[in-house]
C-alpha positions as CSV (number, residue, x, y, z in Angstrom):
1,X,3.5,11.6,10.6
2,X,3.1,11.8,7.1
3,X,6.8,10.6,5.1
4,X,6.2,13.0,2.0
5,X,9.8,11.9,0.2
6,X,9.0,8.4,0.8
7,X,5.4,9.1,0.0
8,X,6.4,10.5,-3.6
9,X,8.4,7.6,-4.0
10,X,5.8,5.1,-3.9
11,X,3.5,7.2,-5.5
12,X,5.5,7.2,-8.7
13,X,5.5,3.7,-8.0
14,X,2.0,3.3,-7.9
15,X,1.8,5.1,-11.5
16,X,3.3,2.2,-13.1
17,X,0.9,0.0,-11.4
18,X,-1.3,-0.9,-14.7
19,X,1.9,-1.7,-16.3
20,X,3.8,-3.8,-13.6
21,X,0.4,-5.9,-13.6
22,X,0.4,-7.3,-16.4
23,X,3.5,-8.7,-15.9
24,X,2.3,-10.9,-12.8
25,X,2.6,-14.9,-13.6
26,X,-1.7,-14.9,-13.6
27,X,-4.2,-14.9,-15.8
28,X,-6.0,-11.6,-16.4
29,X,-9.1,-12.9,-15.6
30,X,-7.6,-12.5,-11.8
31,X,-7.4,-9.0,-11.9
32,X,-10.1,-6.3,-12.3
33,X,-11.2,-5.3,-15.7
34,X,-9.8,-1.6,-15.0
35,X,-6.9,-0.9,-12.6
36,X,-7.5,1.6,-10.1
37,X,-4.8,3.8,-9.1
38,X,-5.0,5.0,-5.6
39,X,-3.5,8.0,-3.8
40,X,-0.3,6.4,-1.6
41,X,0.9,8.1,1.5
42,X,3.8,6.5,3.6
43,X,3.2,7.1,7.6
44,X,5.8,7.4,10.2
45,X,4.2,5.7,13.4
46,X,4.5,7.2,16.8
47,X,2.2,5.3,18.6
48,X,0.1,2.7,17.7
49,X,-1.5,1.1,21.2
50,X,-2.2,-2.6,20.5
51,X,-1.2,-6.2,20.1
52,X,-0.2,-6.1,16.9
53,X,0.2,-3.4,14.2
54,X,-0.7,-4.1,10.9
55,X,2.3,-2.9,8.1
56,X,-0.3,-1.2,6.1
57,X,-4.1,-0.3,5.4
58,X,-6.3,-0.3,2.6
59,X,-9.1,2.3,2.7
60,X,-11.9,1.8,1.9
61,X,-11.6,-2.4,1.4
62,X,-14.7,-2.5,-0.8
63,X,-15.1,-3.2,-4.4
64,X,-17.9,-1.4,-5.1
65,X,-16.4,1.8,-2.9
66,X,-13.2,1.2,-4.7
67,X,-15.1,1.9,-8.4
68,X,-17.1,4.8,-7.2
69,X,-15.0,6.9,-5.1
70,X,-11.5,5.8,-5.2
71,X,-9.3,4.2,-2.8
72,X,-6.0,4.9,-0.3
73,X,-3.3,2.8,0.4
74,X,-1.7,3.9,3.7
75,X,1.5,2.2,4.6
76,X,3.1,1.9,7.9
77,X,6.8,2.7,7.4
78,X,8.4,2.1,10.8
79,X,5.9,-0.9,11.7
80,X,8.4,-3.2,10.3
81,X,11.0,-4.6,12.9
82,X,14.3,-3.9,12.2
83,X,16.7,-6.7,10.9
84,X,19.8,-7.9,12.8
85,X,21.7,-10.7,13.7
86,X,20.4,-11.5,17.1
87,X,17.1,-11.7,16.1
88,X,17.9,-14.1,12.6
């Protein structure tokens, strides 16, 4: 199910992504010449039937898609296990 106030969130986010770049501790050559914005959606999981879920997805994870058509970055909200003492 689709979080739409945390989706927002990151969205807004996401807008200052060509600016938050060029503040990583690499040289610009590591990056790509233009920075791509893509749409961001946060998902509440109900089910996710295997061995191991990922925390989020990429789509498409091409380059060449990426330049053309755009990408989405989908991320799992609830796919994270919770933080407690037992289990520190």
């Amino acid at each position: 199910m689709v979080d739409k106030v945390k989706s927002e969130k990151y969205q807004r986010f996401v807008e200052k992504g060509a600016n938050i770049v060029k503040l990583f501790p690499w040289p610009k050559e590591y990056e790509m010449d233009k920075f791509l914005s893509p749409d961001f959606t946060s998902l509440d999981l109900i089910c996710f039937a295997c061995n191991g879920c990922p925390l989020g997805i990429n789509i498409p994870n091409y380059d060449d898609i990426w330049q053309e058509e755009g990408f989405k970055n989908v991320y799992l909200d609830n796919a994270m296990p919770k933080s407690n003492k037992e289990n520190m």
